[in-house]
C-alpha positions in Angstrom: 14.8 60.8 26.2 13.9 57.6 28.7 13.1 55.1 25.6 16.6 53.4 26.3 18.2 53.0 30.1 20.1 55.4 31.9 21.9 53.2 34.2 24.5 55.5 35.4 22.2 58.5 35.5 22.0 60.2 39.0 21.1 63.6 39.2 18.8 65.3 36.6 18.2 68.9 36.7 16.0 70.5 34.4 14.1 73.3 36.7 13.1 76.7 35.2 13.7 75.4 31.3 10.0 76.1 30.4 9.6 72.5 29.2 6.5 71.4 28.0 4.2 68.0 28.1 4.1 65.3 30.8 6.5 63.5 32.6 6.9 60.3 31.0 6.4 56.7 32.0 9.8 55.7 31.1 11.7 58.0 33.2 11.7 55.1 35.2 14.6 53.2 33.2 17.0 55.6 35.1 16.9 53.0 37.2 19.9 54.9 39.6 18.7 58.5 39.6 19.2 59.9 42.9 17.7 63.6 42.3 15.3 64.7 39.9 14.2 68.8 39.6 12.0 69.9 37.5 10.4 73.3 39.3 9.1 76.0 37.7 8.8 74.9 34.5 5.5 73.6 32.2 4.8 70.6 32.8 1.5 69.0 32.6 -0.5 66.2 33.1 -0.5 62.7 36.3 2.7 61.5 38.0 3.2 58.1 36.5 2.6 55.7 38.5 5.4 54.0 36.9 7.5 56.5 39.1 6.9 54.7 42.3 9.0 52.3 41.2 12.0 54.6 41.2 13.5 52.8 44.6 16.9 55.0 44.7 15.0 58.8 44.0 16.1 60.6 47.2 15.1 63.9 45.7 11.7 65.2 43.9 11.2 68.8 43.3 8.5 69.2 40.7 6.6 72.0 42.6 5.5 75.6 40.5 3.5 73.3 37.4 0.5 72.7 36.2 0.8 69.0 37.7 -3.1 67.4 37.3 -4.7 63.9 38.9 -3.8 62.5 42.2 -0.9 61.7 44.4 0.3 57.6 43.4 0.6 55.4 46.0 4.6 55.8 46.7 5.4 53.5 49.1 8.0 51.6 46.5 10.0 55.2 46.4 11.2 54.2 49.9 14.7 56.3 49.7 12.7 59.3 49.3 14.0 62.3 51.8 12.5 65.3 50.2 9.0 65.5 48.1 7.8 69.0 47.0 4.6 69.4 45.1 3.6 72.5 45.8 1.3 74.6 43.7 0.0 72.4 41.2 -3.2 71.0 40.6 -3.1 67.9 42.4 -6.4 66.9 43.7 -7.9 63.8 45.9 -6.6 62.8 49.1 -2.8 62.5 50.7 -2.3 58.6 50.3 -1.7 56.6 53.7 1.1 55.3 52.0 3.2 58.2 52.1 3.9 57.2 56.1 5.9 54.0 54.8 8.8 57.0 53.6 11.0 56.1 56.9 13.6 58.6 55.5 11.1 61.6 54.6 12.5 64.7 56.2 10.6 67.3 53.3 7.2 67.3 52.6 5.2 70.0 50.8 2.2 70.0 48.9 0.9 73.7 49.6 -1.5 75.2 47.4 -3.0 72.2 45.4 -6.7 71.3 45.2 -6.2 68.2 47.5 -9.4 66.8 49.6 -9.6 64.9 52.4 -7.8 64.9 55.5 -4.2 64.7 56.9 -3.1 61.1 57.6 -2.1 61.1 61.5 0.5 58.2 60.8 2.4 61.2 59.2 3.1 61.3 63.0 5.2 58.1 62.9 7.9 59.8 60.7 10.9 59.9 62.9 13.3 61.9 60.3 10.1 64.1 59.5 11.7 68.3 59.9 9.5 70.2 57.5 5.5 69.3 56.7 3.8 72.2 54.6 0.2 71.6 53.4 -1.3 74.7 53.7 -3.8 76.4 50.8 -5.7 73.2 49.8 -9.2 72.2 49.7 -9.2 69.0 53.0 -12.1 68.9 55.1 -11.2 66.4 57.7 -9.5 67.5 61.4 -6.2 67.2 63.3 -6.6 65.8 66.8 -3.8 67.3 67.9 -0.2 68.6 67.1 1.1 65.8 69.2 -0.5 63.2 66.8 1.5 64.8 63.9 5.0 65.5 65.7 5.1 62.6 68.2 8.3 60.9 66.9 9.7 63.7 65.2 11.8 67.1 65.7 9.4 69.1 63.3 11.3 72.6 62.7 8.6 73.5 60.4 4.7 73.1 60.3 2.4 75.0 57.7 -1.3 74.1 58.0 -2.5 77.6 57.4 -5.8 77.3 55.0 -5.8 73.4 54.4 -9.2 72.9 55.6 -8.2 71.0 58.4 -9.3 71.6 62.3 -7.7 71.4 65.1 -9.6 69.8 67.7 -7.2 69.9 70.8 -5.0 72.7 70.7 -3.3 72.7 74.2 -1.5 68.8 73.6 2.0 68.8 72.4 4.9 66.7 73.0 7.7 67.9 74.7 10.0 67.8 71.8 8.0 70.2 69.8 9.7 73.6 69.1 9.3 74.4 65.8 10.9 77.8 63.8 7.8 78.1 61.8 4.1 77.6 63.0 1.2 78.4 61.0 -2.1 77.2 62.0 -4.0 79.9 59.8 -7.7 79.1 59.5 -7.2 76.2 61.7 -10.8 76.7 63.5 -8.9 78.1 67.1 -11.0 79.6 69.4 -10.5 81.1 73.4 -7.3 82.3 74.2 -4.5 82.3 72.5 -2.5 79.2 73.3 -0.2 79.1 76.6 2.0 76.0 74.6 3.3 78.7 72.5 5.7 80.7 75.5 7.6 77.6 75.5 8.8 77.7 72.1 11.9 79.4 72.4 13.1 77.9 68.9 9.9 79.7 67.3 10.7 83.1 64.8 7.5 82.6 63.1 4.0 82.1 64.2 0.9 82.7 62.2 -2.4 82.5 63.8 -4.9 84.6 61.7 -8.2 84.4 60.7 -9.2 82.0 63.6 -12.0 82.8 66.5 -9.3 83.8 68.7 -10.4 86.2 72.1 -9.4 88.1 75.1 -6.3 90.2 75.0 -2.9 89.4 74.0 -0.6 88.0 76.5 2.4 90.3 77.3 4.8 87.2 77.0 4.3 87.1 73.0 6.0 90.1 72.8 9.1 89.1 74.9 9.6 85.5 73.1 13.2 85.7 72.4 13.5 85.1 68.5 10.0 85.7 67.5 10.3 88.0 64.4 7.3 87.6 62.6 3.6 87.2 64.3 0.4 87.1 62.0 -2.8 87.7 65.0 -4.9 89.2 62.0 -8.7 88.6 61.8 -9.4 87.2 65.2 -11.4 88.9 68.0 -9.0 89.8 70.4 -9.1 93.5 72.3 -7.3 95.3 74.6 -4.6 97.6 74.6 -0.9 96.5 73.2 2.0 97.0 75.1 3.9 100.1 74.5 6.6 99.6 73.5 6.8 96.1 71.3 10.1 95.0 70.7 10.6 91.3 67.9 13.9 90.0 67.1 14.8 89.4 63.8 16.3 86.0 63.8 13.9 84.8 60.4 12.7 86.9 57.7 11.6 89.8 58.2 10.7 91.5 61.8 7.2 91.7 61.5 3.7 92.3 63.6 0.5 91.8 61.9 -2.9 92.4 64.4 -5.0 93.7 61.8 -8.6 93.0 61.7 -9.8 92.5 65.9 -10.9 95.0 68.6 -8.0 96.6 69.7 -8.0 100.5 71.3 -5.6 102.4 72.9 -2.6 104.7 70.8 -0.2 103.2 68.7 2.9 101.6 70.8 6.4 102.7 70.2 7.4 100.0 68.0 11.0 98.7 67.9 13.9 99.7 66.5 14.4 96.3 64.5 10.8 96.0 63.1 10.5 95.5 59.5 6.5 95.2 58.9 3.7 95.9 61.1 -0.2 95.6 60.1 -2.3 97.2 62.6 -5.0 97.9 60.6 -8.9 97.5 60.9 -8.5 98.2 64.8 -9.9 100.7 67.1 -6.5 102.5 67.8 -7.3 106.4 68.4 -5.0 109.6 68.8 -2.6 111.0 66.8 0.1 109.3 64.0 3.2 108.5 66.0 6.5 110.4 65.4 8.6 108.9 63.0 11.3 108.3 65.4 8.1 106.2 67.2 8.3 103.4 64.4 11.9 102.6 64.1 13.5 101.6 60.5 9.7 99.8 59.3 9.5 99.4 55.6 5.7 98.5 55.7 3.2 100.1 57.8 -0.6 99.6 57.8 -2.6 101.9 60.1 -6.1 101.3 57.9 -8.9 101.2 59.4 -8.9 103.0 62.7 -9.7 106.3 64.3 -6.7 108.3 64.2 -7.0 112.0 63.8 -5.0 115.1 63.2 -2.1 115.8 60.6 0.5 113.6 59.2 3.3 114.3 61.0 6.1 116.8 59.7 9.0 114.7 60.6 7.6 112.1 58.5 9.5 110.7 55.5 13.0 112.3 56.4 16.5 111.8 54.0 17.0 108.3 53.2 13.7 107.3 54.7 13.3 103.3 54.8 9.1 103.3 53.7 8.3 101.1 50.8 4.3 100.6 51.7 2.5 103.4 53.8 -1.6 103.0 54.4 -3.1 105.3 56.3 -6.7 105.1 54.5 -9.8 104.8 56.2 -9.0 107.2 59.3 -10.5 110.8 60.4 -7.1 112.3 59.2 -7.1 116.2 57.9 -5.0 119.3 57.2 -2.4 119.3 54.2 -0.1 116.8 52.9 3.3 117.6 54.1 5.9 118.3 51.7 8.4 115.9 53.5 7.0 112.9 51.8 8.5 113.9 48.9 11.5 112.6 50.3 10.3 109.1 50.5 12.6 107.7 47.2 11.9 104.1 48.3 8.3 104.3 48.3 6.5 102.5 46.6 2.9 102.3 48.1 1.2 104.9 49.3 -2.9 104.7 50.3 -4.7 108.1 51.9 -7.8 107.3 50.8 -10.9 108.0 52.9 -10.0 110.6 55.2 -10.2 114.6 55.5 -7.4 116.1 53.9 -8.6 119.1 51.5 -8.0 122.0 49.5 -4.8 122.2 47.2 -2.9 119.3 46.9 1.5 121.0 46.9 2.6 120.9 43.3 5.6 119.5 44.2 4.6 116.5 46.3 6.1 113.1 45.5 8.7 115.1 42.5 11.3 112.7 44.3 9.6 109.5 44.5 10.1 108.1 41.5 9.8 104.7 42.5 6.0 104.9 43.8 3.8 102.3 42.0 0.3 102.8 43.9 -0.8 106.1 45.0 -4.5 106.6 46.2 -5.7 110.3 47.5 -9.4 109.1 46.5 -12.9 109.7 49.0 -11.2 112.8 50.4 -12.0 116.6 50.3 -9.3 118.0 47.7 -10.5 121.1 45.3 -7.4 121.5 42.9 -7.3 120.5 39.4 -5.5 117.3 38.5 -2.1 117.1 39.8 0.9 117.9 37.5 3.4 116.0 39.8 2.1 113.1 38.8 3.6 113.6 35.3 6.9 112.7 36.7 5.5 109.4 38.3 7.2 107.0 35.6 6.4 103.8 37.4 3.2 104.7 38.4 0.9 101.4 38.2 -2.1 102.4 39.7 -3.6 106.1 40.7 -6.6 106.5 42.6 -7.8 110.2 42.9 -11.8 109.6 42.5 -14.4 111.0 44.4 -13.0 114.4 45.3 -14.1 118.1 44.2 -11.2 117.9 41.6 -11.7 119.8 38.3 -10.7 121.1 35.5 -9.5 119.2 32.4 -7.5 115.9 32.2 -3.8 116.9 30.7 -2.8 115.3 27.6 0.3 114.3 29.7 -1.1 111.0 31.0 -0.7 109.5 28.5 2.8 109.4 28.8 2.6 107.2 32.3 3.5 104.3 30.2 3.3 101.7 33.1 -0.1 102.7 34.6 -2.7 99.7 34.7 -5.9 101.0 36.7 -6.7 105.4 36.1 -10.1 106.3 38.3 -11.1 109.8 37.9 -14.8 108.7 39.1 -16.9 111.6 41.1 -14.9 114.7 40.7 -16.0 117.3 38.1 -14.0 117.3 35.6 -14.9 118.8 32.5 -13.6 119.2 29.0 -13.2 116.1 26.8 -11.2 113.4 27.4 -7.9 113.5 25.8 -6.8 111.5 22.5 -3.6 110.6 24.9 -5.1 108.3 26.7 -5.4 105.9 23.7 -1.2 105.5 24.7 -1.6 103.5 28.1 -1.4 100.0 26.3 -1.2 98.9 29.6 -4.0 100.1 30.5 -6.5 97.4 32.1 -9.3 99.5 34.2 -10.4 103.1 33.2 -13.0 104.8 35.7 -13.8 108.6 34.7 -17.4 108.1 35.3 -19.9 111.3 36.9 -18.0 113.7 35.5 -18.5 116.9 33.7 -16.6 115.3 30.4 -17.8 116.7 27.1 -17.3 115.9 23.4 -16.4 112.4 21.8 -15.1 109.1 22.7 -11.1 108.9 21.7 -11.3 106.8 18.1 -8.0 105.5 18.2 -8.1 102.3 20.3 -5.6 99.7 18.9 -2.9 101.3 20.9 -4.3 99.9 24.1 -2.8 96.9 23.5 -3.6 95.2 27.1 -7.5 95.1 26.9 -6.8 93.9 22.8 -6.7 90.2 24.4 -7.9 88.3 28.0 -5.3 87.9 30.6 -5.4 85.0 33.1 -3.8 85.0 36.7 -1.5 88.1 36.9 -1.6 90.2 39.7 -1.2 94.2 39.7 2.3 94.7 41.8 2.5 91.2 41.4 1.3 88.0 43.5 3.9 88.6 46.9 2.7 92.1 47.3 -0.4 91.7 46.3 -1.8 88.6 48.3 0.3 88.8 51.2 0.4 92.5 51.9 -1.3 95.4 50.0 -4.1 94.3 47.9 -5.2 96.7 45.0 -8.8 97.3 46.2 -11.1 98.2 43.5 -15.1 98.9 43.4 -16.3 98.1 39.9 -19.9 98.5 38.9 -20.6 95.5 36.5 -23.7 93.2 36.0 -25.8 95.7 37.7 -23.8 96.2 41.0 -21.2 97.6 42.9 -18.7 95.1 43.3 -15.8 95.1 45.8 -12.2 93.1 44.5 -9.6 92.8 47.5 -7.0 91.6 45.0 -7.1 93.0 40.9 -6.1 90.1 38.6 -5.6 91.3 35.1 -8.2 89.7 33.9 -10.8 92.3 35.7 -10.9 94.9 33.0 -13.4 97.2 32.4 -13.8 101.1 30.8 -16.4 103.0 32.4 -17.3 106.5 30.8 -21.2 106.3 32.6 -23.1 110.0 34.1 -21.0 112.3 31.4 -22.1 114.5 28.8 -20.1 112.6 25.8 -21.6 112.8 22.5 -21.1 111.8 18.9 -20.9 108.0 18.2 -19.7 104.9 19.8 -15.9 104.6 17.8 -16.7 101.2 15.2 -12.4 100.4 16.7 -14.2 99.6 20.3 -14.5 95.8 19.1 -10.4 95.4 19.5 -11.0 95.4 22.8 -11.4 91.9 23.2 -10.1 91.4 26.5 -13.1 93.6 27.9 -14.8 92.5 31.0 -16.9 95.1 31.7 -18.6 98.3 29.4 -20.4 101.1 30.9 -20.9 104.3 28.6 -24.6 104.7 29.9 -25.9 108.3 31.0 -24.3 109.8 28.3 -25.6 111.9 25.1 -24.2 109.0 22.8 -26.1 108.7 19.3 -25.7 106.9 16.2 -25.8 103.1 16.1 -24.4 100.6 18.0 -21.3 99.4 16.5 -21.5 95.9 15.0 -17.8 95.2 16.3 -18.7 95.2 19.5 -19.7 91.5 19.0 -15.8 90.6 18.6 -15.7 91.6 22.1 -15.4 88.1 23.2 -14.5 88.7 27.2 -17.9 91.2 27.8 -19.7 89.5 30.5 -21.5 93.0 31.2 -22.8 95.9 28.9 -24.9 98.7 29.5 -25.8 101.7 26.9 -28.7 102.7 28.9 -29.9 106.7 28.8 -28.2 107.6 25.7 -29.7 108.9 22.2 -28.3 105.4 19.9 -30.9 104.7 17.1 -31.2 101.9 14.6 -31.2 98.3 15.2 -29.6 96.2 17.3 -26.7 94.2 15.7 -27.3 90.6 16.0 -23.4 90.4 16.4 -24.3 90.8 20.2 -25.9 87.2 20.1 -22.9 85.9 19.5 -21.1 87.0 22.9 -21.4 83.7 24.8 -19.5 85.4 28.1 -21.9 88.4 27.8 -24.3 87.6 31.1 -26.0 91.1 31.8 -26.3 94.0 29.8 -28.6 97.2 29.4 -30.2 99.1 26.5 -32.9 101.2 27.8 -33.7 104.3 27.0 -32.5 105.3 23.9 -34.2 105.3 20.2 -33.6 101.8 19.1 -35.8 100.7 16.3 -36.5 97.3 14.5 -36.6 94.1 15.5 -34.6 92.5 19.0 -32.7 90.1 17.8 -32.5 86.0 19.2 -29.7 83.6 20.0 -30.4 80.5 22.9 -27.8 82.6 24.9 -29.5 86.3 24.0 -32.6 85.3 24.9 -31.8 84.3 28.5 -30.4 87.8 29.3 -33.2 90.0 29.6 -36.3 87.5 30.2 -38.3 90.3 31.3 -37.9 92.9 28.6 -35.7 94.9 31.1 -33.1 95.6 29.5 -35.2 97.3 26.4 -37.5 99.5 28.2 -37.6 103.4 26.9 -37.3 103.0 23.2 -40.7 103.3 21.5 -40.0 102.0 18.4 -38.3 99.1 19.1 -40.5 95.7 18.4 -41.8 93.7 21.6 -40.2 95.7 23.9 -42.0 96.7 27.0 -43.2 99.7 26.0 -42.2 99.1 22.5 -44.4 98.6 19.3 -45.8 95.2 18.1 -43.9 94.0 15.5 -47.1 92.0 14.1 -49.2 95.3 12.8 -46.5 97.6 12.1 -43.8 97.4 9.5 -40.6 96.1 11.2 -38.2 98.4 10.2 -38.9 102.0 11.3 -35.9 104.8 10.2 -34.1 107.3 12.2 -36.4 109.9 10.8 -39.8 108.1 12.4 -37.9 108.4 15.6 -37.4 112.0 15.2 -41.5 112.9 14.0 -43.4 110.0 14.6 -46.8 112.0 13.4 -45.2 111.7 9.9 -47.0 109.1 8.3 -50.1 111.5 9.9 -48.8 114.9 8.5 -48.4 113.5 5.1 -52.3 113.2 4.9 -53.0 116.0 6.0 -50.5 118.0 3.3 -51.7 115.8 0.3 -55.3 116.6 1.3 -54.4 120.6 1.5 -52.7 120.3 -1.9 -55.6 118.5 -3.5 -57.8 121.1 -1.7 -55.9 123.8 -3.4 -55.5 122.6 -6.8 -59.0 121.9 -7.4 -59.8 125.5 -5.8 -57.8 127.1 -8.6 -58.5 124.8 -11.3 -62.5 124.4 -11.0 -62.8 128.5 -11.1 -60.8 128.8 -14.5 -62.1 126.2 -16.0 -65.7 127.9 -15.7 -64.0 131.5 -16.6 -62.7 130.1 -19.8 -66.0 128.1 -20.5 -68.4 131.2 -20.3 -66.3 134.6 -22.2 -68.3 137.3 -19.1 -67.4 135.3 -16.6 -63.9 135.6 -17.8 -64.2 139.6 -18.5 -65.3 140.0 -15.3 -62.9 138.3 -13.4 -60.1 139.8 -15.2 -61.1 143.3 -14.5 -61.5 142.3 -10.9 -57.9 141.1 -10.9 -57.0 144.5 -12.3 -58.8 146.5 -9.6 -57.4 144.7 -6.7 -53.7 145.4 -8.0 -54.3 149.3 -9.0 -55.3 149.4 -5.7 -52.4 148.0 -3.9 -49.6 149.8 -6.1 -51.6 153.0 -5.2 -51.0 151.8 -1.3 -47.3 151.3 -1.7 -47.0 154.6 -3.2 -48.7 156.7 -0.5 -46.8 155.0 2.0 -43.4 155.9 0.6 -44.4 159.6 0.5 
């Protein structure tokens, strides 16, 4: 496209096209472009250096790619007013020579890999409005935020996760009152800065996951356009006010103190807030009223000590609630019937409380929009719920260790959209349905110690979303997922219980472990490709191992411990390179264990073998050089055979030359034989004379 000039060529747009490749070094013969955006699309690969040339360029938007290599030295791109490079791949340092941009008002390079520290001459940008470097990899520190704003009107400053310090946090210049602030991360300790009450501009301020202490000072809460404060994962205490009250000048009115030491009840929270995340506290008492929490689509009260019921009033007509998390609190009593009502929900978390018995039949029949419901680590007694039939969207259900039982209805597999089903820790019973095979969305099943009886479904290829590895997606997607909720799961893989704050879809895994399943391992288990983890141990599983399982080429961890499988182990398992712990013990394996470079470094110490007999240099196992290497099913079953087939062809001999040696000398000498035929007579005369008395 650049081979030949494009002298008259201005303003290219090509954002969101999907295109593909690099840019290339002859897009510099459009020698008058003025705007060039290419966001959100494909493209790969260094910024030419040839680009720096580009002396006109006031525009570059080429953030939301797969950009790779280091920032060029730009300083010959001096018309430059806005640069935006964020999330790429970008690595190495910020160049100095980005300060000789007199006319840079725009700069973001959030969420790249980039090292080093911040250049402080960035500081001498008078036109400089916006800098946004946050989520990157630097390990240098800022001196102050007057060394980065002291010749400029910043209205925007995101250093939230760079790496960076921030040595001096009481100097600014007089001129600084920014919109946004975020100094996430930013290594802040004592109070929370005075600075701050004078920034009347400010509507967002983000200062979580610092050192902070001490209690939070009543003037944060009467700033007059702050509408969105992030405290989270500090260590301040005290009480909050009671009655907080933001203004919602800039996104949404939101409150965030999760994660620190504060007590007290909830506060009345006002009548404009939008999101507030109080979680991980010490707050005790009772749930507020509804009326307590104003209009809030998202409310997090994990974490805490609340007690009592959910509130009746709770989830009126038309209620506003989109994410409710109440999890992790001494809550009891029934679930009210009134959150039915909650169309717009689409979150709900009450795991980890004390609600029991029954859970209402018709709960949730009018919210179809919910997405994430979790009722696990509670007290509930009922069988599965049938409401849940009508949960169409349903993404994620959570209703594990609870004294649930009963059989699983063939109806879920009709809940088309659900990626992660746990079941773990109830007591089910009866086997698992055929249906399940449907959910070809499907990307975590957990149904493990259960009472589950029977086979394995057979028909796999339906599940279409563990047929092949997925990379990055997140479940309820990356906004949701990373900013607010979080799926939490506990997976048992590689030997441990692992906890995952967010799911990517590439964290798969079916885990049937501490059932009673019988019959064979289905040979249609090697579609599942995209695999991560296996877990089918503590079973009554027999048969062999199926050979398919090596096409499994995403199973980092196996385990078919405490089952009945017999034969040999498929060497197709040497060729799983991803495959870093697994688990055969104790079962009736036979033959020889089979060798790979990779197979040979997973169970160095035999572990994983332990428990079958017949299987050659296990542990316990035979030793493959005195005994014939291939020992049948039917050795497992009697291993005294080889024993007991002495002893019968002994008896036989012993028998046939007790007959034969007698006759031979009856028909040899003629009395011998006269007598020992009349004996024979005698002995059956007597016994038919026997029979007869004893019928009369």
């Amino acid at each position: 496209m650049f081979s030949l000039p494009w002298p008259g060529l201005e303003k290219l747009d090509i954002h969101g096209t999907r295109v593909l490749g690099s840019i290339p070094g002859s897009i510099s013969n459009a020698t008058s472009l003025l705007y060039f955006a290419a966001y959100n699309c494909l493209i790969q690969g260094p910024l030419p250096s040839s680009m720096t040339n580009m002396s006109r360029l006031e525009v570059l938007l080429l953030n939301f790619n797969g950009l790779t290599g280091q920032i060029p030295e730009i300083s010959g791109m001096r018309s430059l007013r806005k640069l935006s490079l964020m999330q790429n791949t970008l690595e190495g340092a910020i160049p100095a020579s980005i300060c000789s941009l007199s006319s840079l008002q725009y700069l973001t390079l959030a969420s790249n890999s980039l090292t080093g520290t911040l250049p402080e001459c960035i500081g001498d940008l008078q036109n400089l409005e916006r800098i946004s470097i946050g989520i990157n990899k630097m390990n240098g520190s800022i001196s102050s935020l007057r060394s980065l704003s002291r010749n400029s009107t910043l209205a925007f400053m995101g250093l939230g996760f760079a790496g960076l310090s921030l040595l001096d946090q009481t100097s600014v210049p007089k001129n600084f009152n920014p919109r946004v602030l975020s100094l996430r991360s930013c290594q802040l300790k004592g109070n929370i800065p005075e600075f701050i009450s004078n920034l009347t501009n400010l509507q967002m301020l983000m200062l979580g996951y610092n050192s902070l202490s001490g209690n939070i000072p009543d003037w944060l809460f009467s700033m007059p356009n702050l509408g969105y404060l992030d405290l989270s994962f500090n260590n301040l205490q005290g009480v909050l006010p009671p009655s907080i009250q933001l203004k919602k000048f800039f996104g949404p009115t939101s409150l965030l103190v999760s994660n620190n030491h504060l007590h007290g009840s909830i506060p009345i929270l006002g009548p404009n807030m939008d999101l507030a995340d109080l979680s991980w506290n010490n707050f005790t008492g009772k749930i507020p009223a509804r009326s307590e929490l104003g209009k809030l689509i998202y409310l997090s009260l994990s974490g805490n000590k609340l007690s009592d019921q959910i509130p009746l009033s709770w989830c009126e007509a038309e209620d506003s609630f989109m994410f409710l998390d109440l999890s992790s609190n001494d809550l009891s009593g029934p679930l009210p019937l009134s959150l039915s009502s909650c169309e717009s929900l689409i979150f709900l978390n009450l795991s980890s409380n004390h609600f029991a018995g029954n859970i209402p039949v018709d709960l949730f029949k009018d919210a179809s929009n919910l997405r994430f419901l979790a009722l696990d680590n509670n007290l509930f007694d009922a069988r599965f719920p049938r409401f849940i039939q009508s949960l169409e969207k349903l993404e994620v259900l959570k209703i594990g260790s609870n004294r649930l039982q009963g059989p699983v209805p063939p109806f879920i597999g009709s809940l088309r959209s659900l990626k992660i089903l746990i079941l773990e820790n109830n007591f089910f019973n009866g086997s698992i349905p055929e249906e399940i095979t449907n959910l070809n969305k499907l990307q975590y099943l957990d149904f493990s110690n259960n009472n589950f009886s029977g086979p394995m479904p057979e028909k796999l290829s339906s599940m279409t979303m563990l047929g092949s590895r997925f990379k990055e997606g997140t479940i309820l997607g990356y906004v949701f997922s990373s900013g607010y909720a979080g799926v939490q799961l506990s997976m048992v893989t590689k030997g441990s219980l692992y906890q995952f704050r967010v799911v990517r879809e590439y964290l798969t895994g079916i885990d049937l472990s501490g059932n009673s399943l019988t019959g064979n391992i289905p040979s249609e288990i090697g579609i599942l490709q995209g695999l991560y983890m296996l877990n089918l141990s503590h079973n009554s599983l027999s048969g062999p191992i199926p050979e398919s399982i090596g096409n499994m080429s995403s199973l980092e961890s196996l385990d078919l411990s405490f089952n009945q499988l017999n034969r040999e182990i498929p060497r197709t398992l040497t060729l799983i390179d991803s495959l870093s712990v697994f688990n055969l013990s104790y079962n009736n394996l036979t033959g020889k264990i089979p060798s790979g470079s990779h197979f040979d470094t997973l169970s160095l110490d035999g572990s994983a073998y332990i428990g079958n007999r017949f299987l050659c240099e296990a542990p316990d196992g035979i030793n493959c050089t005195d005994t014939p290497s291939n020992h049948g099913e039917d050795k497992v079953d009697d291993p005294g055979d080889d024993e007991k087939g002495l002893l019968y062809m002994f008896v036989i001999i012993g028998y046939g030359l007790g007959i034969i040696v007698p006759l031979m000398a009856l028909y040899l000498n003629l009395d011998w034989r006269r007598n020992y035929w009349r004996k024979i007579d005698s002995i059956v005369m007597r016994t038919i004379h026997m029979f007869g008395q004893g019928r009369r």
